[in-house]
C-alpha positions, -999 to 999 in steps of 0.1 A, spaced: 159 -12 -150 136 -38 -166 100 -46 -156 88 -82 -155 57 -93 -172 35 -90 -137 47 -60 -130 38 -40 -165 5 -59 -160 -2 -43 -126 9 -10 -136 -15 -10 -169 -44 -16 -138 -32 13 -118 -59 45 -116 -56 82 -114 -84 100 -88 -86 138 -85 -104 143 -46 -100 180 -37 -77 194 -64 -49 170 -54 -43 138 -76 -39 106 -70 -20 77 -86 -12 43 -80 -48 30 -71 -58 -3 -83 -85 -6 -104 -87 -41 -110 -119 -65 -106 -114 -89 -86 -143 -112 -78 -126 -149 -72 -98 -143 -43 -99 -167 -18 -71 -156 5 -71 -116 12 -68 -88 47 -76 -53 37 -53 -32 60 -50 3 68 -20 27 71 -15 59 87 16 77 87 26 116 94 59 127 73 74 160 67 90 176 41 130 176 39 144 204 57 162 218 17 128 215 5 104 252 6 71 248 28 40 236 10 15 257 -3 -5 232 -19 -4 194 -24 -11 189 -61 -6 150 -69 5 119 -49 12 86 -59 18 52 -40 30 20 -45 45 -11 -28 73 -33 -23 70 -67 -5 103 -70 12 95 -106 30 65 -129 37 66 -162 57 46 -188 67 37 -185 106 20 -216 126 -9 -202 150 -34 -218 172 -65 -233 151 -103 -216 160 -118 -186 166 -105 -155 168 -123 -127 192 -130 -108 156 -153 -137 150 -130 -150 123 -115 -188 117 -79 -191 123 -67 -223 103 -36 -229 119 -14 -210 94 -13 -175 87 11 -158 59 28 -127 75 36 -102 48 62 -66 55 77 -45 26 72 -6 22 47 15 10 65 41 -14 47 77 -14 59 107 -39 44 137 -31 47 169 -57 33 197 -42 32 240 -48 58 257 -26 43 286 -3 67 310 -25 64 340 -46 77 322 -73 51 289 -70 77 270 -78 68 228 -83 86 203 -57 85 166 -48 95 148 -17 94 111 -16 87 90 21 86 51 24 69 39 55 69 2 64 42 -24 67 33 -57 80 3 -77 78 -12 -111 77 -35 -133 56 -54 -165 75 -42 -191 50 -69 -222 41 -75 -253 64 -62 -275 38 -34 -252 32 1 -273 19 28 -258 35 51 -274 -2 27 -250 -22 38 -218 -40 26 -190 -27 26 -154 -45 18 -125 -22 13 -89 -37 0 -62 -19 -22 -35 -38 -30 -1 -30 -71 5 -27 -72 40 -19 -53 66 -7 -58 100 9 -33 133 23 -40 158 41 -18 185 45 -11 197 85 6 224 87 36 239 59 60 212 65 39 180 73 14 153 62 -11 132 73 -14 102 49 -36 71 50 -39 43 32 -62 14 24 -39 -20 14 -53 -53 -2 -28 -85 8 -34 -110 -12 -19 -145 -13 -21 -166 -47 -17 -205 -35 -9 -230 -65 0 -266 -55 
C-alpha cells in the first residue's frame, strides 16, 4: 500500500502523549494559525473487547486516526443560528470513521500483550464562507486534537475524542 505525498506529511505531524501510564498516538501537532473554515467536534463512544480476546488488565497505548468517507455541499437557510453563529447559506457536511487500536495488558498470569481495533463513525459540518463558489475545490481532512480512554470494567471502554474538520477552499 502506497502513501500519497499529504498523507506522509500529516503522519510526520502526528504526536505521541503519555496521560496516566497509557499512550497515546495519532494527535496532531501541527500549528495552525491561518484556517478560515474549521468545527472542532467531539466523540464519545463505549466499545468492548472481542469476545477471543482475554479481559484487560491495563490499557497501555492507543492510537487514532481518520478516514473521510464522504463530504457534500448542503444549502441551509442564511442568518443566525441560536449558538450565536452566522450560517452563510452553505454548510460542508463531512462523515468517515474514526479508527481506534487499542493494545492493552491482559488480566492474566502470564501478562500477555493484546490489541483490539474499533472504528466508530462520524459526521459533522463546517459553515462554509458568504462568498463561497459552489465550482471551487474543496479539500476536507479531519484531524485528531486529543484523545482520551478510560477503561470501565475488564471488557469495555469509554473513549472520547476531540476532532478538528477542516475545509481547504481554492477557486
Amino acid at each position: 500500500m502506497s502513501l500519497n505525498l499529504i498523507e506522509i506529511v500529516r503522519r510526520m505531524n502526528m504526536a505521541s502523549v503519555v496521560r496516566g501510564l497509557i499512550e497515546y498516538n495519532g494527535i496532531d501537532n501541527c500549528i495552525r494559525s491561518r484556517m478560515k473554515n474549521f468545527k472542532q467536534v467531539n466523540f464519545e463512544s463505549t466499545f468492548c473487547v472481542p469476545c477471543q480476546k482475554p479481559d484487560i488488565e491495563q490499557i497501555i497505548k492507543v492510537s487514532a486516526d481518520t478516514k473521510i468517507l464522504k463530504y457534500e455541499i448542503v444549502k441551509t437557510p442564511v442568518g443566525l443560528s441560536l449558538e450565536g453563529q452566522k450560517v452563510t447559506g452553505y454548510k460542508l457536511l463531512v462523515s468517515g470513521d474514526i479508527n481506534y487500536k487499542i493494545q492493552y495488558v491482559a488480566d492474566e498470569t502470564t501478562q500477555s500483550v493484546h490489541t483490539f481495533h474499533e472504528s466508530i463513525p462520524f459526521c459533522g459540518y463546517i459553515v462554509l464562507p458568504k462568498k463561497f463558489n459552489k465550482d471551487s475545490y474543496i479539500n476536507p481532512s479531519a484531524l485528531v486534537e486529543d484523545i482520551s480512554v478510560e477503561q470501565m470494567d475488564e471488557r469495555c471502554v469509554y473513549g472520547n475524542i476531540n476532532l478538528l474538520l477542516i475545509a481547504d477552499i481554492s477557486c
